[in-house]
LUMVEX-602672 format. One record per atom (N, C-alpha, C): x, y negated, z negated. Coordinates in steps of 0.001 Angstrom, whole numbers, plus 500000, padded with zeros to 6 digits. Layout:
<atoms>
XYZ...
</atoms>
This chain:
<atoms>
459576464936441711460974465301441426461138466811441367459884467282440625460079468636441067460330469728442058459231468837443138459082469399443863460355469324444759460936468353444354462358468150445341463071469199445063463472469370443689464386470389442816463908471885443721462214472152443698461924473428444362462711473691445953462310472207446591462441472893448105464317473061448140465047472468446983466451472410447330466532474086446895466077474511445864466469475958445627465744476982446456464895476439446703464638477833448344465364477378448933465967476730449474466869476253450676468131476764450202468741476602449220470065477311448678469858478857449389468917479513448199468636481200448239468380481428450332467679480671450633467850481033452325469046481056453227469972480162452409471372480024453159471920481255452453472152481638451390472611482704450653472072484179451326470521484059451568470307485716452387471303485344453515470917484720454069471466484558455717473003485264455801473462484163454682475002484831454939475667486116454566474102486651453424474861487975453154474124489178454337473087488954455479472908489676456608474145489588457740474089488706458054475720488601458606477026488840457764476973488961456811478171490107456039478029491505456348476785491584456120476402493246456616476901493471457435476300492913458837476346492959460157478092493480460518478611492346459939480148492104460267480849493341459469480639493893458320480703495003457493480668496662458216479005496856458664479303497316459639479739497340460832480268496378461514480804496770463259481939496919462384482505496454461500484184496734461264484161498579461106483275498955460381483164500587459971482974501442460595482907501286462160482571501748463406483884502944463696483285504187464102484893505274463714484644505461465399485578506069465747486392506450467387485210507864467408484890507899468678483933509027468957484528509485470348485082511004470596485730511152471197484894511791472354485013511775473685484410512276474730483793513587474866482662513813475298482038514659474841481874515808476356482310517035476279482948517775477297481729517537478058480555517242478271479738516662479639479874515773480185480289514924479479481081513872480378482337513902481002482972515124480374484311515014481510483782516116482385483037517111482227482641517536483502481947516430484644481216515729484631480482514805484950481579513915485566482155513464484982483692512950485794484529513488486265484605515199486133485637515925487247484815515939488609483605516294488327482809516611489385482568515353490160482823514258489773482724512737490581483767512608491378485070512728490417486324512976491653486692513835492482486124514992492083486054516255493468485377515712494601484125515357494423483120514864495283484095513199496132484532512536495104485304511304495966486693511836496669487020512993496057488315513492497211487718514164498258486334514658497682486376515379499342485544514729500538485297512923499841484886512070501113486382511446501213487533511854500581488666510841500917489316511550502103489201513114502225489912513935502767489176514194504055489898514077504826489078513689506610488960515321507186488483515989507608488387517610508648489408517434509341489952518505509540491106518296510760490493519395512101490020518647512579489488519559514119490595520087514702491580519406514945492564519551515896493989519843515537495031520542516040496421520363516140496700519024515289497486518698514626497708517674513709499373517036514452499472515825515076500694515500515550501232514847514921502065514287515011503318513238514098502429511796513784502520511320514774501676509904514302500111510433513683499443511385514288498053511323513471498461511825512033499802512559511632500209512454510107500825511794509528501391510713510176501577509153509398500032508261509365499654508573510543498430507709509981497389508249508926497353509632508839497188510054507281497157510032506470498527509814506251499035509311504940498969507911504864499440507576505559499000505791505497497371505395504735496726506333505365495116506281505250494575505852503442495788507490503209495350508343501960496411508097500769497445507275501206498588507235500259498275506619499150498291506692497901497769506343496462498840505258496374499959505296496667501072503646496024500973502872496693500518503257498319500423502161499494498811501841499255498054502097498303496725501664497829496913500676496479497870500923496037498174500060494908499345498901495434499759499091496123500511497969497110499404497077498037498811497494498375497713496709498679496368495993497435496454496500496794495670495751495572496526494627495065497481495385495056498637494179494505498146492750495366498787492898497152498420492224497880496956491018497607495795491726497169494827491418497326494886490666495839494953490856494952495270490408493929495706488879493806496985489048494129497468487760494876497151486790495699496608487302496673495972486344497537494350485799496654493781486402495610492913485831494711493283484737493942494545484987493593495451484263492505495319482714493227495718482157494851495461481592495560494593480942495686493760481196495803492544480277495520492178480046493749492472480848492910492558480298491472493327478813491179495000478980491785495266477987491261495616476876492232494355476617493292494060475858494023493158474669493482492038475906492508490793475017492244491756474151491043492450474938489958492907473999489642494185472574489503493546472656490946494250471350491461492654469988491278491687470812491234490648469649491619490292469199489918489982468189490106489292467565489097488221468277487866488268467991486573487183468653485988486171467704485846485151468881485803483570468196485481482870468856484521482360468371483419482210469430482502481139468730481887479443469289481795478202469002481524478205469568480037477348468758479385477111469742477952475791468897477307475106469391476107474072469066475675474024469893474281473295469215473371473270469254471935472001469024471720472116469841470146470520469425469525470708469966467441470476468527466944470764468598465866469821468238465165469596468324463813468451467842462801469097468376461427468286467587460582468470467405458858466895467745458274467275467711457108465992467959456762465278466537455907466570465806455873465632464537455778466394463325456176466324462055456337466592461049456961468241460552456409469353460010457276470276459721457072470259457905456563469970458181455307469822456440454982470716456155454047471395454960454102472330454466453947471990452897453252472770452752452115472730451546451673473764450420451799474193448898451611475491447718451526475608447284451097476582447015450694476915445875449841478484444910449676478001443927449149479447443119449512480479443908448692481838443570449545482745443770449245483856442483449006484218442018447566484886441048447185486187441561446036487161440933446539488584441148445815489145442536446142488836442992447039489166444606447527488560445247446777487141445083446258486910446191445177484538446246446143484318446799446126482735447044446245482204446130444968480940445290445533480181445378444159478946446550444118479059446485442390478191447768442547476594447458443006475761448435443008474369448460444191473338447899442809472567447154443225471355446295442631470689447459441980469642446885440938468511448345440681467684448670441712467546447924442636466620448175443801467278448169445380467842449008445579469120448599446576467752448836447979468689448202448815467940448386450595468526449243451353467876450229451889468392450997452475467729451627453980468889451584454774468719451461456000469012452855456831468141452935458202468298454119458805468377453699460104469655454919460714470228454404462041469953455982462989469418456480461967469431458257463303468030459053462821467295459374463652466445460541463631467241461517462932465871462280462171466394463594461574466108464581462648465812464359463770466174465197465000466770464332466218467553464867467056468044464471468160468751465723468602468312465019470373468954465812471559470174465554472218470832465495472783472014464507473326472479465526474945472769464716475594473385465500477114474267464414477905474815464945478600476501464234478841476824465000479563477543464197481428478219464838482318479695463947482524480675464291481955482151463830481876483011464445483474483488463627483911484387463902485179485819463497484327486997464200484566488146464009484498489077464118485422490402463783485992491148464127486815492821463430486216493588464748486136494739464403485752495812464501487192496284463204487311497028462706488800497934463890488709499042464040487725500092464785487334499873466532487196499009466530486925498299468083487055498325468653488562497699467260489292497150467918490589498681467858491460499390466963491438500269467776492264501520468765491556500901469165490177501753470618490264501330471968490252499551471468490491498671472722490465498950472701492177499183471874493370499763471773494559500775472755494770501564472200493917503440472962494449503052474156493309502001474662492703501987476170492060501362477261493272500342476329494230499330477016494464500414477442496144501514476801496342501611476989498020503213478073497012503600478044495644504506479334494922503526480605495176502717480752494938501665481745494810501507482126496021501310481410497330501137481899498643502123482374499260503521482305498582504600482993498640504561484186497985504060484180496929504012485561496163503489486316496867502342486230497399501488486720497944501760487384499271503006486542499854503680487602501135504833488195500656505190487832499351506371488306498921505323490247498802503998489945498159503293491208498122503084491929499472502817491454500553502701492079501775503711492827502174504918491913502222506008492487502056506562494084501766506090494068500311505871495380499641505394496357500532504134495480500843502969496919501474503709497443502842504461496915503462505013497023505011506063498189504022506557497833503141507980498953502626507578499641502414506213499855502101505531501111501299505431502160502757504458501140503842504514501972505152505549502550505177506778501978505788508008502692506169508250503670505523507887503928504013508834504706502739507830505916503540506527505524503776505542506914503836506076507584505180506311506586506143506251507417507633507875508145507722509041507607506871509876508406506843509405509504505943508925509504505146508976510743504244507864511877505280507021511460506225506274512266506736506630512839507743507586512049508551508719512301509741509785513380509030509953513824507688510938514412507575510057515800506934508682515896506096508252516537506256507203517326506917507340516885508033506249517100509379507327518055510411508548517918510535509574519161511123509776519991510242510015520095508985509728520927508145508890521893507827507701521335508272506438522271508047506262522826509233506911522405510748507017522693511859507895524085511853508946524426511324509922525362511176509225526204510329508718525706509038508139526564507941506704527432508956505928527109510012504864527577510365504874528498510791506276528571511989506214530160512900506837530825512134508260530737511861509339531080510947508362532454509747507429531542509082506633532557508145505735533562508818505536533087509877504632534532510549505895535433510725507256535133511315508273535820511726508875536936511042508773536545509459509387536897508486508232538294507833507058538081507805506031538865507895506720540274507993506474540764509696507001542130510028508426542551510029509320541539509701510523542094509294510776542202507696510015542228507365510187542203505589509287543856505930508331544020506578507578545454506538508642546437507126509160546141507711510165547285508647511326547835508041511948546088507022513141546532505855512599547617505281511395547000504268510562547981503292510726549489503982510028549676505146509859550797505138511139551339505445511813550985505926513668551874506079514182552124504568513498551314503903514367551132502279513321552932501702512274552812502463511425553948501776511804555383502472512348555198503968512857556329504934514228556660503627514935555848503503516303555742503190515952556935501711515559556204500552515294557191499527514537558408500107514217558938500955513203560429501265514209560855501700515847560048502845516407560898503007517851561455502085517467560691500900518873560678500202518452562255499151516718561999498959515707563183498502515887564609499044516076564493500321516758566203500836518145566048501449519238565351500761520634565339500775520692565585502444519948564920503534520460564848504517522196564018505233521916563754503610523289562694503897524130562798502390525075562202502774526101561960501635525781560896500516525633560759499451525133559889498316525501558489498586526905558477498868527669557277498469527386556313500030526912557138501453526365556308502445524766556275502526524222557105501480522646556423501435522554555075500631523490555685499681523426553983498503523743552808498949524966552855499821525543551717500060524353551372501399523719551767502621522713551988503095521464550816502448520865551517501801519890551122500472520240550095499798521866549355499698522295548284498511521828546982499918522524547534501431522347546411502312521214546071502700519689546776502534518868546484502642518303546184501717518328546282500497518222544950499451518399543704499483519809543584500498520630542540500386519468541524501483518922542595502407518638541580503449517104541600502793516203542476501971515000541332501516514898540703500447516321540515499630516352539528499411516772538333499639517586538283500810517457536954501437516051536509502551515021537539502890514200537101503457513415536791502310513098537058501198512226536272500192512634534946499941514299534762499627514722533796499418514417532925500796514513533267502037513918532212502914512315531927503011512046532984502274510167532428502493510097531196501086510821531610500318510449530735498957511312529293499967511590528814500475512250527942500810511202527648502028510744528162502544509887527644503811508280527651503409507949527967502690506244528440502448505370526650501788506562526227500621506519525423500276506007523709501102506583523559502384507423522840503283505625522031503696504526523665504221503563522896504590502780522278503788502941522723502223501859522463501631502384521056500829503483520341501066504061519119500745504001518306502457503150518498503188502957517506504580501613517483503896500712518373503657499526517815503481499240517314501780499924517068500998499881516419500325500004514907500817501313514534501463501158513259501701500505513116503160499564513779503459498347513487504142497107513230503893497146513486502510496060513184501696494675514490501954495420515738502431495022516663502467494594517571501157493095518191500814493490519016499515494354520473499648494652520455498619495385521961498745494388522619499172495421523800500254494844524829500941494320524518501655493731523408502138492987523213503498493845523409504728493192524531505706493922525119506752494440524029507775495254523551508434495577523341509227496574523699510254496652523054511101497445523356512567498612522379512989499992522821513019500515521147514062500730521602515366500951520202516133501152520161517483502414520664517549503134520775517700504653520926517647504689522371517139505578522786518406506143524000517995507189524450517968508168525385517205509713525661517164509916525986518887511208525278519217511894525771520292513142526374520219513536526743521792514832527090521864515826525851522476515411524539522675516218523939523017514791522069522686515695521767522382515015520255521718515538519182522366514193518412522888514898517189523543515114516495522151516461515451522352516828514867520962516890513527521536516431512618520434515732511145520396517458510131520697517753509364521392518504508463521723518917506868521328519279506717520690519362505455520055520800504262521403519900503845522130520554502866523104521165501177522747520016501152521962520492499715521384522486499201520896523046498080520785524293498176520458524106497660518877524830497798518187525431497893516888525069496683516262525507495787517024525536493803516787524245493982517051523219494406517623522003493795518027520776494824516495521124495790516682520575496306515394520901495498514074522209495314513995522287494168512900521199493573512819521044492565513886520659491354513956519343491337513898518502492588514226517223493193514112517099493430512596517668494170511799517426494387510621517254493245509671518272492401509995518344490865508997517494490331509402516609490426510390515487489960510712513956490219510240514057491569510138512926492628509692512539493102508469513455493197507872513494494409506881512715493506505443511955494229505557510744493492503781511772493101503048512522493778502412513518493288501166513893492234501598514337491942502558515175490615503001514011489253503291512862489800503862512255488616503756511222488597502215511601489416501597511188489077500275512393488368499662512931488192499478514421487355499358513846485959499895513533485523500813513433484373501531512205483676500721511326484551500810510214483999500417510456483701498780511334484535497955511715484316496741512596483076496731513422482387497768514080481256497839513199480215497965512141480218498743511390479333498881510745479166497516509978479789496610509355479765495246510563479042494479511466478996494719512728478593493587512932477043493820513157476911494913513171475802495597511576474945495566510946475402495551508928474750494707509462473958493599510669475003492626509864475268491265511244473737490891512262473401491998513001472269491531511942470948491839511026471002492334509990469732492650509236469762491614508850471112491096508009471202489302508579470888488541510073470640488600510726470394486943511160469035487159510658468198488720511256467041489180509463466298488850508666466733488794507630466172488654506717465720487208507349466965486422506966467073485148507764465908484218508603465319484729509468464033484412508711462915484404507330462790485005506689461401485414505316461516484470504996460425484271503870460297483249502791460393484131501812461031482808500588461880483664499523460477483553499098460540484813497977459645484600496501460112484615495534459820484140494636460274483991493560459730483873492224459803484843490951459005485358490127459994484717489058458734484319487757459421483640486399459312483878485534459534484008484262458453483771482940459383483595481830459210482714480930460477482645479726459249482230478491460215482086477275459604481911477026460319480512476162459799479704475758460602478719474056460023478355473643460296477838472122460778476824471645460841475716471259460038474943470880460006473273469406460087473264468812460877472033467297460582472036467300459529471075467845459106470448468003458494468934466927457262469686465685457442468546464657456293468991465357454408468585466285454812467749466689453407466760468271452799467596468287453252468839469244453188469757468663452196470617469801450911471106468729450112472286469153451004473378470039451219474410470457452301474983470514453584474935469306454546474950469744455782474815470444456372476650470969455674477070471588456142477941472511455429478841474136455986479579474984454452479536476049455330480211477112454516480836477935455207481937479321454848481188480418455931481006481505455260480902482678456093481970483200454701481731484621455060482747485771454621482196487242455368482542488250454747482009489517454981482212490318455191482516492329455819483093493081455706481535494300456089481373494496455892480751496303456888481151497435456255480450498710457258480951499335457706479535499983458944479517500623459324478900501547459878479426503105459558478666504071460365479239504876460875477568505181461775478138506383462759477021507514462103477587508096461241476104509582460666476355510503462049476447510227462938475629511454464204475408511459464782476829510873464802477624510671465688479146511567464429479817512079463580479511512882462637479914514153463269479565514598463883478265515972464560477970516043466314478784515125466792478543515131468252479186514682468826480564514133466962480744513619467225482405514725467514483406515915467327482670517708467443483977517789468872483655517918469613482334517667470731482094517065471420483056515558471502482996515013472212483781515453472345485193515777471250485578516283470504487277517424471919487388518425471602486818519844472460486660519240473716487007518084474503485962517850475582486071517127476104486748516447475380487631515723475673488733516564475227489851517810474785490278518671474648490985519410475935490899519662476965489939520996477880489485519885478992490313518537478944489748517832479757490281517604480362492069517474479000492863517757478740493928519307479682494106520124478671493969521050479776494180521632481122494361520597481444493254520886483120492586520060483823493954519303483160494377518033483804495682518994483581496646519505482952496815520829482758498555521519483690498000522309483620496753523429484693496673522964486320496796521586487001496184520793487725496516520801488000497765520041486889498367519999487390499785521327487806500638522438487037500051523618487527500823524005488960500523523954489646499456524411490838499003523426491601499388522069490982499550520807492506500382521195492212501525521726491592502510522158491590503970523260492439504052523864492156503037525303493398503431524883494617502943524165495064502314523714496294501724523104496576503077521849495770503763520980496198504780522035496388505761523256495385505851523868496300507675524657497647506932525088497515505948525807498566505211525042499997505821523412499879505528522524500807505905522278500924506856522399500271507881522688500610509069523315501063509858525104501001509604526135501976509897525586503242509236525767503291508147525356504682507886523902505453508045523358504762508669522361505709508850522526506162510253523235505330511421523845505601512736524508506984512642525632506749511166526461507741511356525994509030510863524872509036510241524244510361509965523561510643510977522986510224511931522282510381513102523066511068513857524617510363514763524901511195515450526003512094514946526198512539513406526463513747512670525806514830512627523986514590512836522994515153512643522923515728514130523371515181515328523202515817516293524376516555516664525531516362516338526427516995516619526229518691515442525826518607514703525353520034513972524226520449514927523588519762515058522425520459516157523116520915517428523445520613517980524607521133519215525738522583518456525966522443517718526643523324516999525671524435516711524513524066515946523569525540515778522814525597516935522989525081517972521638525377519579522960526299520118524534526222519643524961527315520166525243528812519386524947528290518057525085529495517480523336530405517552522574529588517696521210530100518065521345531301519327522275530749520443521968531452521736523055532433521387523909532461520869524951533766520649524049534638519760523261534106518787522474534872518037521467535731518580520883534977519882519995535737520193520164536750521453521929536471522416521927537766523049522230538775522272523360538884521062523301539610520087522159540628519485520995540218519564519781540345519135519455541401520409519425540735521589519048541618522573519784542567522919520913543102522724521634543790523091521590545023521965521300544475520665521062545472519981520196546246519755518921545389520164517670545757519899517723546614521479518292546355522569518412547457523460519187548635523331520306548590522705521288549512522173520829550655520865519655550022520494519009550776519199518728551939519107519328553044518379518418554801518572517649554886517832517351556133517782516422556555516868516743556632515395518168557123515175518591557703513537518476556049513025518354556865511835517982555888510277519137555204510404520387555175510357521204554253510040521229553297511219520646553520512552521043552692513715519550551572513717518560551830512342517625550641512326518407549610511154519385550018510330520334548797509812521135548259510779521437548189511803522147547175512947521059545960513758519518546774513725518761546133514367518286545245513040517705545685512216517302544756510833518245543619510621519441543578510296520536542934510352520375541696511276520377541954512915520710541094513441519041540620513595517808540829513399516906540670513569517047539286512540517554539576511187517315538564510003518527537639510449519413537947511538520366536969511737519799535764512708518889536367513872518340535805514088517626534806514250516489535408512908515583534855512452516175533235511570517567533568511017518144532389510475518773531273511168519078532180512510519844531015513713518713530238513705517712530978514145516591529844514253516185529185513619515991529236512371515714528283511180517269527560511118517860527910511449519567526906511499518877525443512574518129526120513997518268525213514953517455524202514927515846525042514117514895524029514113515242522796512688516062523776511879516159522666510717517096521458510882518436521997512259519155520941512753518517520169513470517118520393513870516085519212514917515707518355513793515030518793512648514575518538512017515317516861510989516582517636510700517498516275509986517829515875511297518074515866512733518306514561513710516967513705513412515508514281513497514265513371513521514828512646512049514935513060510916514731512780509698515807511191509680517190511686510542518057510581510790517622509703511640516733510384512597516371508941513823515656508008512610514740508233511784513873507743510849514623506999509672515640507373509450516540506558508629516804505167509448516900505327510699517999504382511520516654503617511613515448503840512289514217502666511989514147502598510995514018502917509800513952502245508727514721501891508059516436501793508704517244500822508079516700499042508904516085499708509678515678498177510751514751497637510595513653498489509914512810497755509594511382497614510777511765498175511589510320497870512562511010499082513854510001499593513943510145500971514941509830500130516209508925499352516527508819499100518138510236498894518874511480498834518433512615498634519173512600499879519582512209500965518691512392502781519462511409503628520194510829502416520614509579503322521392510476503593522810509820504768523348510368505482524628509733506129525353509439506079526748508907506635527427509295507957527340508280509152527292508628510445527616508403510866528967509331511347529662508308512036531477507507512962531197508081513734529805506939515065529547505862514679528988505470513457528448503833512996527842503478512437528742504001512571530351502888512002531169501415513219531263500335512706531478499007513472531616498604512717532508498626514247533715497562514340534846496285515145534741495783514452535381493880515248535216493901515324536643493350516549537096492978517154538535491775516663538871491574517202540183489997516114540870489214517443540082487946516669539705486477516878539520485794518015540532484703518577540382484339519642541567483480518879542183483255517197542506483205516550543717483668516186544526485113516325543889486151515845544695486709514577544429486311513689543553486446512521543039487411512646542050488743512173542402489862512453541200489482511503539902489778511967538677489692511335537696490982510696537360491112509737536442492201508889536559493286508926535703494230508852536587495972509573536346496390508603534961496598509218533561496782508110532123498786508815531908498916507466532462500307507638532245500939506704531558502482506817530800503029505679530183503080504524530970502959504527532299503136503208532498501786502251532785500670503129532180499578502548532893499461502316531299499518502692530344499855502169529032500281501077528360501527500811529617502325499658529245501533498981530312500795499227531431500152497865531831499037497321531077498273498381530237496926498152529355498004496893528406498781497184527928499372496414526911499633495095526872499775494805528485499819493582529150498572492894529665497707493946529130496524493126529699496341492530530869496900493903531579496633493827532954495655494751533664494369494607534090493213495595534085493855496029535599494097497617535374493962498589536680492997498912537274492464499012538263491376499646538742491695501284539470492624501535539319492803502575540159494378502273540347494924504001539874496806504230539590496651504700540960497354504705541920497848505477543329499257506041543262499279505828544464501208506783544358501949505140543511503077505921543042504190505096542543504309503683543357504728503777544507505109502529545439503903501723545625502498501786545247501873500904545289501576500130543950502289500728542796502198499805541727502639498138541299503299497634542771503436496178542968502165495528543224501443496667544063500385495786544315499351495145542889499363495740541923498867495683540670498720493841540732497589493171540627497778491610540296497199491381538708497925490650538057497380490057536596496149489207537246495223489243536726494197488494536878494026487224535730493793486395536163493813484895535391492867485224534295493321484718533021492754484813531407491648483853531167490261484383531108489145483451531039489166483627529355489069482267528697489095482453526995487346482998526540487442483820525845486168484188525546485509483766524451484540484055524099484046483222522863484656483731521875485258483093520767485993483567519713485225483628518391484924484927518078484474485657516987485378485803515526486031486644516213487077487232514976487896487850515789489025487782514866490423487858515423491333488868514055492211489605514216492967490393513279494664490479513806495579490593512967496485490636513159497191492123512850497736492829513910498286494238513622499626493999512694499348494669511573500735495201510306501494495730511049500972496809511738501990498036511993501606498705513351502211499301514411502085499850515027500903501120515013499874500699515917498257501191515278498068502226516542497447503171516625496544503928517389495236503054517707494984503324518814493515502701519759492828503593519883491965504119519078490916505494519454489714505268519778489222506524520277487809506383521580486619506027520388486982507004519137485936506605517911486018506422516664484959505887515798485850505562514114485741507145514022487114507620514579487129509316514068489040508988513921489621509574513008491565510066512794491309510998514061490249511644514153490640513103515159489758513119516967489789511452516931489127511050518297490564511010518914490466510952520193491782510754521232492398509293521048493617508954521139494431507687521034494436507281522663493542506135523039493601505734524519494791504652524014495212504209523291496516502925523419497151502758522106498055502135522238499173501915521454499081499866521285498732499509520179499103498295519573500389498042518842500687497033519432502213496722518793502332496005517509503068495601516736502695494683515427502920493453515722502079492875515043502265491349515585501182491187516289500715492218516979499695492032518158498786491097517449497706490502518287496660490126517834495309490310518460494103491018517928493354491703518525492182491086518002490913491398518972489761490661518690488968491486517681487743491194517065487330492300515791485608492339516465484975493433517070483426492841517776483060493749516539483496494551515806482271495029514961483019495922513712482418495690512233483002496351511231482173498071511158483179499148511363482047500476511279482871501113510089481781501651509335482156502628507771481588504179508466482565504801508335482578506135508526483391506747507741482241508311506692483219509091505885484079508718504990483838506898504845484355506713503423485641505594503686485687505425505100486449504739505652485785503431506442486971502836506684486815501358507477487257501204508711486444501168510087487547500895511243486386499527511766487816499159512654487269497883513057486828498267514574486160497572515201485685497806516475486545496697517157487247497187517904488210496126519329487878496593520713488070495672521699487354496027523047487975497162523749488973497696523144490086499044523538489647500076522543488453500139521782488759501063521056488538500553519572488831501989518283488423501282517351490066501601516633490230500479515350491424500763514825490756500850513627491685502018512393491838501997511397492393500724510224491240500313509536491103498815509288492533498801508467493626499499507607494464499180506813495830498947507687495572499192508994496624498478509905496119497111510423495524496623509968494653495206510462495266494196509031495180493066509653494824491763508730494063490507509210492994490999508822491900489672509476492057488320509493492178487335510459492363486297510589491237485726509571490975484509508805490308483843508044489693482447508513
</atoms>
């Protein structure tokens, strides 16, 4: 008896340490104070992101053109990277609530013990009352003071699975409702780069221009005081003299602070670091071919309501609404539910320690019978609200389409207006600058019209500049630029014969548009033999992988931004994939034309 009394009070005092080490434990993590970053580690992390911007940021070998600075930014754009996570996100979500459409299966195993035997005594029970236990009662044992136990249970709820169904094909809507996004994000970038890519075009020469006429003011402003110093002149015409050449550097500062700015916001959204030198293709003129919008009015409509992300995010938001009246039509029906699992006992005093069960069984919620019309209603109003939506973003979208027409050819009619005040500006210019003497006051007529000049021209290139900025409104009230592609006669490129004499081969737009057709040339000749051209019959090749073009892509010779563009992919296209290449931190895909930049791709699955 004693000894019983002993082992129960060590056994007390052992449960008692135990729980006061895990008081500790729990004592301290609660007492745990904030320890704030320790300046080697944020060096250590500046120096990580310097190093990851300057594998994000590509060399620019070359002249930098319009599309190689949308595809730039496209490359490098930080929201059109989070528009795509989004994307990706979603399409994860997809297969989440797919699986749970399937059945559960759920394994488990145990292991228990006492420290001494679970025995149990009986006795009759008469008049609702126990009789009490004999002096010698019998007592019986039904369990080991150890046992193991293991058990594999299958479940499947009927009612679950088809609304984890109609959740999982809501979600695959979401999920283009997200793509969606990412296409708006494109557009938002290539207008904003189209408007600061002429900008930085004007800002480039313009600032060399401004250079030696800011030195020439200066120094007349310095002639001017030396001659006011030996009263070669009258006070009141040196001052006034001296007030107008103030006047004019400070409007040439005021135009540099307005132009200097211009390049170093293109290579931002090029994903350029500050200060890194570059070059564009494009240079200020005296006369600008200006972009043409042929299409009719009704047919742009009809293009935009077709195109434009917002609107088919609308659609795809009708469709989710319209799911969600079959979810509130389903959740009305009683769930049924199949079972059946195996399980495992060690218990030696068991005739079966091991045995199969199976079983169904239904439950339904009577109240989802009163609020199930509820829900119906409100997933019906919902529906609605997505048609009525969509009707008011259709009139907003053609809304945006007149007006972006009408800023377009507003935008050219000012350009016609300053291409003539440009050329009055600049015989002006010549006539003075020929008419010019020697005396001090006859270099304020030339300064003058020099800075008048200099502003016609920034008048003409900045009126090129808002026509591009408007052509770019008008595709992106539409939603998809391939309606504005255009042959140029001036981007045709001829290559002269070789010093064998063997001409190399003539790459012109129309041999472009035959690549596009997948029609193999062997050789361009004069014009009039381009009938002879035959499509050759389509042998299917072995099918690998396949990708679908987002967006209107460049075809380059290498995974290089600054390799040559041999072709133009349209969206929609669909292109074969022979090989994945990582270069510099990037992804291009290998296609039999060339390689594309993988974030204009969407891989077939």
């Amino acid at each position: 008896m004693k000894h019983k009394i002993l082992s129960s009070t060590v056994a007390t005092s052992l449960i008692l340490v135990g729980y006061s080490v895990v008081a500790g434990v729990l004592f301290v993590g609660c007492s745990v104070k904030p320890q704030a970053i320790l300046s080697s580690e944020v060096k250590s992390d500046v120096q990580k992101s310097l190093d990851e911007l300057n594998k994000l940021s590509l060399p620019v070998l070359k002249p930098i053109t319009l599309d190689e600075a949308i595809e730039r930014a496209i490359a490098n754009n930080l929201s059109k990277k989070l528009d795509i996570l989004s994307s990706a996100l979603a399409h994860q979500k997809i297969d989440i609530v797919a699986y749970e459409a399937l059945p559960s299966l759920t394994a488990k195993g145990g292991y228990s013990a006492r420290d001494n035997y679970a025995a149990s005594a009986s006795t009759s029970f008469v008049n609702g009352e126990p009789e009490p236990l004999g002096a010698s009662p019998s007592y019986s044992v039904s369990q080991d003071k150890e046992s193991t136990n293991a058990g594999v249970a299958f479940s499947w709820n009927v009612l679950d699975f088809g609304l984890s169904y109609v959740r999982a094909g809501q979600q695959a809507n979401r999920f283009l409702i997200a793509k969606e996004k990412e296409r708006k994000s494109i557009h938002n970038i290539k207008q904003e780069v189209r408007n600061a890519y002429y900008r930085a075009v004007s800002a480039d020469e313009l600032l060399q221009r401004i250079t030696p006429v800011m030195e020439k003011t200066k120094q007349a402003f310095e002639d001017s005081k030396n001659i006011a110093k030996l009263k070669l002149d009258t006070p009141m015409k040196g001052l006034t003299y001296q007030r107008e050449l103030l006047e004019v550097i400070r409007s040439l500062n005021t135009l540099e602070e307005n132009l200097i700015k211009s390049k170093t916001e293109l290579a931002r959204l090029m994903g350029l670091k500050p200060g890194t030198s570059f070059e564009l293709a494009e240079k200020i003129q005296e006369r600008y071919q200006l972009p043409n919008i042929t299409i009719p009015i009704d047919e742009l409509e009809r293009l935009a309501l077709e195109h434009r992300p917002e609107l088919q995010e609308t659609r795809y938001q009708q469709k989710i609404s319209e799911a969600e009246v079959k979810a509130a039509m389903l959740k009305m029906l009683p769930g049924i539910n199949l079972n059946a699992g195996y399980s495992y006992d060690s218990n030696q005093y068991a005739l079966n320690n091991n045995w199969m069960s199976y079983g169904a069984n239904v439950s339904w919620n009577l109240l989802n019978v009163f609020n199930g019309n509820l829900n119906k209603k409100l997933a019906q109003t919902q529906v609605e609200l997505a048609k009525q939506q969509k009707l008011a973003l259709s009139m907003a979208v053609i809304s945006q389409v007149h007006l972006s027409l009408l800023d377009f050819y507003q935008a050219k009619k000012a350009y016609q207006l300053s291409e003539d005040y440009y050329s009055i500006a600049k015989d002006i210019f010549i006539i003075i600058e020929n008419e010019n003497t020697l005396d001090v006051n006859g270099k304020l007529s030339l300064i003058k019209e020099t800075l008048n000049f200099l502003i016609a021209n920034l008048r003409l290139s900045s009126s090129y500049a808002r026509v591009q900025n408007a052509y770019g409104k008008v595709i992106s009230s539409v939603g998809n630029d391939t309606f504005f592609k255009e042959v140029n006669p001036e981007l045709l490129v001829e290559k002269k014969l070789d010093l064998e004499g063997k001409p190399e081969p003539i790459v012109t737009a129309k041999l472009e548009l035959a690549k596009e057709k997948e029609i193999e040339v062997s050789e361009v000749k004069e014009p009039q033999e381009e009938r002879e051209v035959q499509e050759e019959p389509v042998v299917a090749p072995e099918i690998k992988k396949y990708a679908y073009v987002k967006e209107d892509a460049n075809v380059r010779e290498g995974s290089n931004i600054n390799s040559e563009v041999v072709k133009i992919v349209m969206q929609g296209s669909e292109v074969e994939i022979l090989e994945i290449v990582k270069e510099a931190g990037k992804t291009w895909y290998k296609t039999p034309d060339g390689y594309i930049f993988s974030d204009l791709l969407d891989p077939i699955i």
